[in-house]
N, CA, C and O of each residue as an XYZ file, in Angstrom:
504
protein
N     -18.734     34.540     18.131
C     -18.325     35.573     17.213
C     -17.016     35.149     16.554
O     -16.092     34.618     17.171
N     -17.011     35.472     15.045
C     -15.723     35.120     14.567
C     -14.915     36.226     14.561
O     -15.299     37.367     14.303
N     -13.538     35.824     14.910
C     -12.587     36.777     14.973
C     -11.217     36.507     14.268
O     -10.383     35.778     14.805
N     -10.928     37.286     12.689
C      -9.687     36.761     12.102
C      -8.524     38.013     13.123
O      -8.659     39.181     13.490
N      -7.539     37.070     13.248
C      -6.459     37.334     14.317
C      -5.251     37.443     13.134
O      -5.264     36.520     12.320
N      -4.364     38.324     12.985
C      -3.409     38.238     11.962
C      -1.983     38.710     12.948
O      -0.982     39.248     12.474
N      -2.143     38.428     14.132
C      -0.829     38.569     15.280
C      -0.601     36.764     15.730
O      -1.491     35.974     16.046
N       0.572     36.558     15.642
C       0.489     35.326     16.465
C       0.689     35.656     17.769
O       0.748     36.788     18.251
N       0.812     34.377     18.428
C       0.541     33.954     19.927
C       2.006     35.076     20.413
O       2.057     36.229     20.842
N       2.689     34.400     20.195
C       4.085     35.342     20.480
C       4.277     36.962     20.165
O       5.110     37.661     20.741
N       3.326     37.447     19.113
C       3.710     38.914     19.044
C       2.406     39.298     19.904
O       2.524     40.511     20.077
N       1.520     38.980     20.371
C       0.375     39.458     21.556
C       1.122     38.985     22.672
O       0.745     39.382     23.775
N       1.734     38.508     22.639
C       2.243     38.508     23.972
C       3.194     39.270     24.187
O       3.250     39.533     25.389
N       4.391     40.014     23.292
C       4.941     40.979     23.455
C       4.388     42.139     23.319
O       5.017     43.168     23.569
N       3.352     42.144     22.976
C       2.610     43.416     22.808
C       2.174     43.498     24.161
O       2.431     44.560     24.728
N       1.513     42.534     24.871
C       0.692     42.810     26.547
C       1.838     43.068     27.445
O       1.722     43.621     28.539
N       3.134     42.574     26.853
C       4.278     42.735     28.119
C       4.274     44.099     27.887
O       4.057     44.754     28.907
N       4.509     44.978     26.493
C       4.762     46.430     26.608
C       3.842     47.021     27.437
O       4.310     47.453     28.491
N       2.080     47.232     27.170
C       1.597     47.227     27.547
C       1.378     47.376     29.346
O       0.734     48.218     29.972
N       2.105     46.325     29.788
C       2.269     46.103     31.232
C       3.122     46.612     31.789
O       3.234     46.429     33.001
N       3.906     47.327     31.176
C       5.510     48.338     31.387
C       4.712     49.581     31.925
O       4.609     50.006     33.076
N       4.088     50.110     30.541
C       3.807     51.493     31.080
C       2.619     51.460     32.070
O       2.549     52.359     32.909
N       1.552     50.358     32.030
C       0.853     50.332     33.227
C       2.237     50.156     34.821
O       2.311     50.932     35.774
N       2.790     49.368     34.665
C       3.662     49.533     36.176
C       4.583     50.936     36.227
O       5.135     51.305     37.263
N       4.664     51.648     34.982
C       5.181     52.822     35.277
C       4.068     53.675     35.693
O       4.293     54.321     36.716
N       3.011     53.823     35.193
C       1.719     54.636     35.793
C       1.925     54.670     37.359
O       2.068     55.534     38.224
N       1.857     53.057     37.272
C       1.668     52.609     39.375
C       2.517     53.251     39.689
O       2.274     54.170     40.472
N       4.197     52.988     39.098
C       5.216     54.079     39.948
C       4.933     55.567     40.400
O       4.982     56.244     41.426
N       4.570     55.716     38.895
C       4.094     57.778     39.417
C       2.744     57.889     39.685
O       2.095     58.624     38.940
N       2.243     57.381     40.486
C       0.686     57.301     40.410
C       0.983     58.624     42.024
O       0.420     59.693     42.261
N       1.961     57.962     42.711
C       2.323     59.541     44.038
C       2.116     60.760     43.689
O       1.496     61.508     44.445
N       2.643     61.234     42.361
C       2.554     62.249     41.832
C       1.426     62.470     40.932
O       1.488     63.400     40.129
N       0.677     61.916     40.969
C      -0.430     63.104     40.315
C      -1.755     63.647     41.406
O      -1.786     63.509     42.629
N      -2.433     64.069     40.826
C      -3.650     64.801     41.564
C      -4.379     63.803     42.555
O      -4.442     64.064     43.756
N      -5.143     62.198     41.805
C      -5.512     61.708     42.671
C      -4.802     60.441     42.219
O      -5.057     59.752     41.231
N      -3.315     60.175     43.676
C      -2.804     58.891     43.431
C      -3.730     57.581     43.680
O      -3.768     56.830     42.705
N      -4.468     57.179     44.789
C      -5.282     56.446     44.613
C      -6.055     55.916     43.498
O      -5.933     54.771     43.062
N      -6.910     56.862     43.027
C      -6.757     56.557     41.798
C      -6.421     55.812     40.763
O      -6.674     54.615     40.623
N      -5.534     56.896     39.627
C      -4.921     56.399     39.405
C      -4.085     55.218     39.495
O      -3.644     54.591     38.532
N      -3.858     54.906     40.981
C      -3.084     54.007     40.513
C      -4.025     52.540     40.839
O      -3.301     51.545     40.814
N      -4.968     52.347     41.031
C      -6.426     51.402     40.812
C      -6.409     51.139     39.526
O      -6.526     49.980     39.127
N      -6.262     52.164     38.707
C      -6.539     52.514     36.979
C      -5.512     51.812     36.952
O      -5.945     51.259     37.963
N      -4.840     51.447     36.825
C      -3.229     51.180     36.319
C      -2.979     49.956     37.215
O      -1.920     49.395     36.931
N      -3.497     49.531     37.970
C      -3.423     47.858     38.676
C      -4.234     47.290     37.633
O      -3.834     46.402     36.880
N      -5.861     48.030     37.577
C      -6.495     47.123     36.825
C      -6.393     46.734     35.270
O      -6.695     45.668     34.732
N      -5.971     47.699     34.809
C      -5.065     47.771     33.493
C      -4.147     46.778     33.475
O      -4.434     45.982     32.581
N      -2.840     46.367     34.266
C      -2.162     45.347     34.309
C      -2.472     43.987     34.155
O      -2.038     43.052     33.481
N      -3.525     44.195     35.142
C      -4.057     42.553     35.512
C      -5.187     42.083     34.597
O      -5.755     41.016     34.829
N      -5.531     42.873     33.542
C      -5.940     42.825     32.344
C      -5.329     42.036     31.322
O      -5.796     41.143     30.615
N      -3.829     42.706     31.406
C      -3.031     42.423     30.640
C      -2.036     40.963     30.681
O      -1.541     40.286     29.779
N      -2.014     40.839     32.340
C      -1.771     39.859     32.560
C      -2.374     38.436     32.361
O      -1.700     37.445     32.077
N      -4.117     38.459     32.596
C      -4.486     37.573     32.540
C      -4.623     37.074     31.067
O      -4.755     35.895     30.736
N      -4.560     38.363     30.071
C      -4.454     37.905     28.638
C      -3.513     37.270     27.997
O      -3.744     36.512     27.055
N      -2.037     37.596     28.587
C      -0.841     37.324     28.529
C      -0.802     35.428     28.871
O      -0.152     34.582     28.255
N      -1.647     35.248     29.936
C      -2.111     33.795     30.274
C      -2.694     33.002     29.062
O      -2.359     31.849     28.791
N      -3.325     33.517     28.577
C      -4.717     32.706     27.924
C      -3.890     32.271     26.829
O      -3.968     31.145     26.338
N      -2.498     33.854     26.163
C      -2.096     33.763     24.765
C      -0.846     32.570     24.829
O      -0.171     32.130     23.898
N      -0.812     32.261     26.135
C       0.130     31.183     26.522
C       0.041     29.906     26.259
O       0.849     29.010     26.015
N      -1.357     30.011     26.376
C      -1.586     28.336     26.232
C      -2.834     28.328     24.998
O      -2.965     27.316     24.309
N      -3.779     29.601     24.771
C      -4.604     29.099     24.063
C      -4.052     30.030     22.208
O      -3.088     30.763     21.987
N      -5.028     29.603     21.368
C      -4.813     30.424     20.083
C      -5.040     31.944     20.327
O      -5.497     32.443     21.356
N      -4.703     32.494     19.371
C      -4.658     34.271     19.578
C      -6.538     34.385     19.285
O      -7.076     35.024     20.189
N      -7.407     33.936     18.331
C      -8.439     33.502     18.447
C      -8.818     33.229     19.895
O      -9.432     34.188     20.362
N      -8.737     32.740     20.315
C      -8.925     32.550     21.715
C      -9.110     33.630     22.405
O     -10.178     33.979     22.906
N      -7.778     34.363     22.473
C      -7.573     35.589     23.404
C      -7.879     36.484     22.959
O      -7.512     37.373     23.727
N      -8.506     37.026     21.894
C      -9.986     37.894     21.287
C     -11.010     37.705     21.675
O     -11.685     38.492     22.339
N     -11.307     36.605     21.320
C     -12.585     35.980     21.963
C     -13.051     36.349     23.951
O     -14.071     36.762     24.503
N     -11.968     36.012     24.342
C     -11.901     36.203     25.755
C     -11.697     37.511     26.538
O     -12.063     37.823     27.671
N     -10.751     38.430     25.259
C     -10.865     39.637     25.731
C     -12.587     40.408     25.529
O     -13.289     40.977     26.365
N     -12.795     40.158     24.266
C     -14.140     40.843     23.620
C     -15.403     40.225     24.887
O     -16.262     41.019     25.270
N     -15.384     39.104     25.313
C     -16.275     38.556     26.141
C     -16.200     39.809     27.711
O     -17.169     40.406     28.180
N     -15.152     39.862     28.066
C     -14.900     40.242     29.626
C     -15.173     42.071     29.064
O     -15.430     43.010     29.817
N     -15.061     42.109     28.013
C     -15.374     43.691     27.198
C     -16.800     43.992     27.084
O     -17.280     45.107     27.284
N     -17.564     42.767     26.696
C     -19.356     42.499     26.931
C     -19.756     42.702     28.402
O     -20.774     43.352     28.639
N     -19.142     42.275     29.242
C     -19.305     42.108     30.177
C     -19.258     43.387     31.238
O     -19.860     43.251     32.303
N     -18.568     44.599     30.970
C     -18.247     45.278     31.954
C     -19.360     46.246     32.294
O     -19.915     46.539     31.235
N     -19.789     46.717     33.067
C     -21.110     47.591     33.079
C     -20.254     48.976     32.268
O     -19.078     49.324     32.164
N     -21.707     49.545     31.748
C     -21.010     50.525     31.161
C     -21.169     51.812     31.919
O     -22.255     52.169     32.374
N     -19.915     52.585     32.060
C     -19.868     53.929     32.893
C     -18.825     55.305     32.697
O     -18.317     56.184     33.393
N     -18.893     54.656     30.603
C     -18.884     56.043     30.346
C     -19.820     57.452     30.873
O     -21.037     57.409     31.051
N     -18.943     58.715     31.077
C     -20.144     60.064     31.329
C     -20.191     59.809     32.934
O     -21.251     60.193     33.427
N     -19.473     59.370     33.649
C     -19.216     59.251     35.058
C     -18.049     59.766     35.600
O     -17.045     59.589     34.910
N     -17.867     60.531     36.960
C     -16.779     61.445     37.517
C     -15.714     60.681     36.901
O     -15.837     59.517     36.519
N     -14.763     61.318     36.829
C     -13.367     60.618     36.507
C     -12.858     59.873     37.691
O     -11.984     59.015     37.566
N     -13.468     60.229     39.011
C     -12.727     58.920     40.163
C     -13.818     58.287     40.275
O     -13.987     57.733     41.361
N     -14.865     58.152     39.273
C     -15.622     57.262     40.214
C     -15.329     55.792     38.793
O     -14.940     55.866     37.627
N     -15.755     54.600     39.676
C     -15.311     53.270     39.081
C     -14.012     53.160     38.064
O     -14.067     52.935     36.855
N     -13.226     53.304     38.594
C     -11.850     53.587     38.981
C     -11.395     51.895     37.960
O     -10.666     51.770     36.976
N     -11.818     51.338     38.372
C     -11.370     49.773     38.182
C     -11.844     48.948     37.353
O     -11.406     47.829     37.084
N     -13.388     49.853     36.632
C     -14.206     49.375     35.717
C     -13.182     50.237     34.531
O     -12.559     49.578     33.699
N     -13.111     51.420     34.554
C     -12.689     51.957     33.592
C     -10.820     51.879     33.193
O     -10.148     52.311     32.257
N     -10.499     51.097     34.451
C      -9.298     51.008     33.876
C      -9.167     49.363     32.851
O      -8.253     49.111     32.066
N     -10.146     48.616     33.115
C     -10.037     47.188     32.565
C     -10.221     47.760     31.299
O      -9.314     47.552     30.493
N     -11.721     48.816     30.719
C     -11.991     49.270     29.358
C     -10.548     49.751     29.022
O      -9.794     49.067     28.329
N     -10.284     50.658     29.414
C      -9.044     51.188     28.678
C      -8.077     49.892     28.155
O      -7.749     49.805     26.972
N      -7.691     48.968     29.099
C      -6.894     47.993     29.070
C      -7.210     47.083     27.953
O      -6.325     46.472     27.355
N      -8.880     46.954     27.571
C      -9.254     45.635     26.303
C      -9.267     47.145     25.348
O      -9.052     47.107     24.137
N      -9.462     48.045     25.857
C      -9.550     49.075     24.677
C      -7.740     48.806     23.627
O      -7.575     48.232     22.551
N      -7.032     49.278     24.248
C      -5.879     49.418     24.179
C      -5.105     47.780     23.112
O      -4.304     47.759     22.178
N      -5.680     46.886     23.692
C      -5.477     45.594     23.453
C      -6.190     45.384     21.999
O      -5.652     44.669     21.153
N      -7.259     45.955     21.789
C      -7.986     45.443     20.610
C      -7.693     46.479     19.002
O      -7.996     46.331     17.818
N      -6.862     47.651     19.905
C      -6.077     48.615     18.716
C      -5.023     47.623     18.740
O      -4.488     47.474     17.641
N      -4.697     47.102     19.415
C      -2.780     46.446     19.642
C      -2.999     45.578     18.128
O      -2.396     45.788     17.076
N      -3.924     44.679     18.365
C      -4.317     43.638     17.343
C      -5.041     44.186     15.953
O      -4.986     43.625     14.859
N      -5.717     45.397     16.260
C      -6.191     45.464     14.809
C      -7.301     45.397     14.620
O      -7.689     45.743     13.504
N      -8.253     44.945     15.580
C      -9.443     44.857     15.514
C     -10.490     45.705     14.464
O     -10.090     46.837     14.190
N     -11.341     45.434     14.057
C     -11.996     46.345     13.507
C     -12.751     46.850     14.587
O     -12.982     46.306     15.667
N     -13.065     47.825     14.217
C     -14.062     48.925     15.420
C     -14.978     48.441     14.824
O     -15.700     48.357     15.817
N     -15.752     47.930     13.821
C     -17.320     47.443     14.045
C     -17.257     46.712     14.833
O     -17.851     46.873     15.899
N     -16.587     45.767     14.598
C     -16.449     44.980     16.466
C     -16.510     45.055     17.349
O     -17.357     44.528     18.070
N     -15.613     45.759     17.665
C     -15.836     46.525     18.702
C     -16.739     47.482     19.739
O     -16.599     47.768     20.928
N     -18.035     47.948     18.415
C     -18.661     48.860     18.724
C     -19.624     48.294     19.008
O     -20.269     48.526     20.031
N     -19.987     47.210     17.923
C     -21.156     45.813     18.472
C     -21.285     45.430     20.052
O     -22.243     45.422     20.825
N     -20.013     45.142     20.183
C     -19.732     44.605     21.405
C     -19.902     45.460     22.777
O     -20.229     45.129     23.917
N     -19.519     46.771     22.152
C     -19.682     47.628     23.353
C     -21.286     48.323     23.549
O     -21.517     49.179     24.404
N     -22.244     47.829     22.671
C     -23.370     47.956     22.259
C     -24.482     46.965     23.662
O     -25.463     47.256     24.347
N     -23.690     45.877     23.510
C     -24.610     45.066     24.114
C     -23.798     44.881     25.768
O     -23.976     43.897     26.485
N     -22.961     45.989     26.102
C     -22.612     46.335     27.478
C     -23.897     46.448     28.540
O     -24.733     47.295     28.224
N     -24.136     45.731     29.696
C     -24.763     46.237     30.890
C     -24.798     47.524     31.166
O     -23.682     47.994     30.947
N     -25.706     48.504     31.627
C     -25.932     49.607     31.969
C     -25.302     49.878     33.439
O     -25.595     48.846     34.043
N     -24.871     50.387     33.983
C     -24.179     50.321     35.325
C     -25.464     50.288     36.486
O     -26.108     51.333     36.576
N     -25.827     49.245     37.290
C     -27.015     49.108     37.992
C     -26.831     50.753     39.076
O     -25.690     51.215     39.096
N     -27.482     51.212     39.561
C     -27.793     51.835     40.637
C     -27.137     51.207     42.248
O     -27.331     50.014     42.481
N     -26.530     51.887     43.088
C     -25.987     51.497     43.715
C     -27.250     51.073     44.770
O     -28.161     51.899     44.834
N     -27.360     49.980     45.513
C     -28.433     49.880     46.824
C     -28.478     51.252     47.631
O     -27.546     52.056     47.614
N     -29.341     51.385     48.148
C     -29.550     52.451     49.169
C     -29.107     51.791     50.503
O     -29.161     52.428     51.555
């Protein structure tokens, strides 16, 4: 998939550090809300989202780290319309490429393509 990128390497990467602020502030107050567990799963996996993108924009083109975000974004089963604690860690990564692909600009047809050809969330084994 082609992806025109109009952020360089250096402003996505200050963008994922902000990004990674208010996720480690989440983790801080994650005690205080209703369900800290939770939450604060949502907000690890959000980070380490951000982190590993923060990697890629290090060494590879910002092209690159579209590409790689939008891929691991194909990839996630989808589980919108599910309890709010349940897959805790799936939905905090979405939020996290969600968040990331407004950062940059993305077009939402893109986006929507992509979230089109998402896995269905399998059924858990009995």
């Amino acid at each position: 998939m082609d992806v025109n990128v109009v952020l360089s390497s250096d402003e996505i990467i200050r963008g994922l550090k902000h990004y990674r602020r208010i996720a480690k502030q989440d983790l801080l107050r994650s005690a205080e809300t209703d369900n800290p567990d939770a939450f604060r799963r949502h907000a690890e996996a959000r980070r380490n989202v951000y982190a590993r993108l923060t990697e890629i924009a290090q060494t590879q083109s910002p092209a690159d780290v579209v590409r790689e975000a939008l891929r691991r974004y194909q990839e996630l089963p989808f589980v919108t319309g599910t309890d709010d604690a349940a897959f805790t860690e799936i939905k905090g990564e979405e939020n996290a490429l969600e968040n990331f692909f407004l950062m940059i600009g993305l077009e939402p047809k893109v986006r929507r393509e992509v979230r089109s050809q998402r896995p269905p969330l399998d059924a858990p084994a009995p």
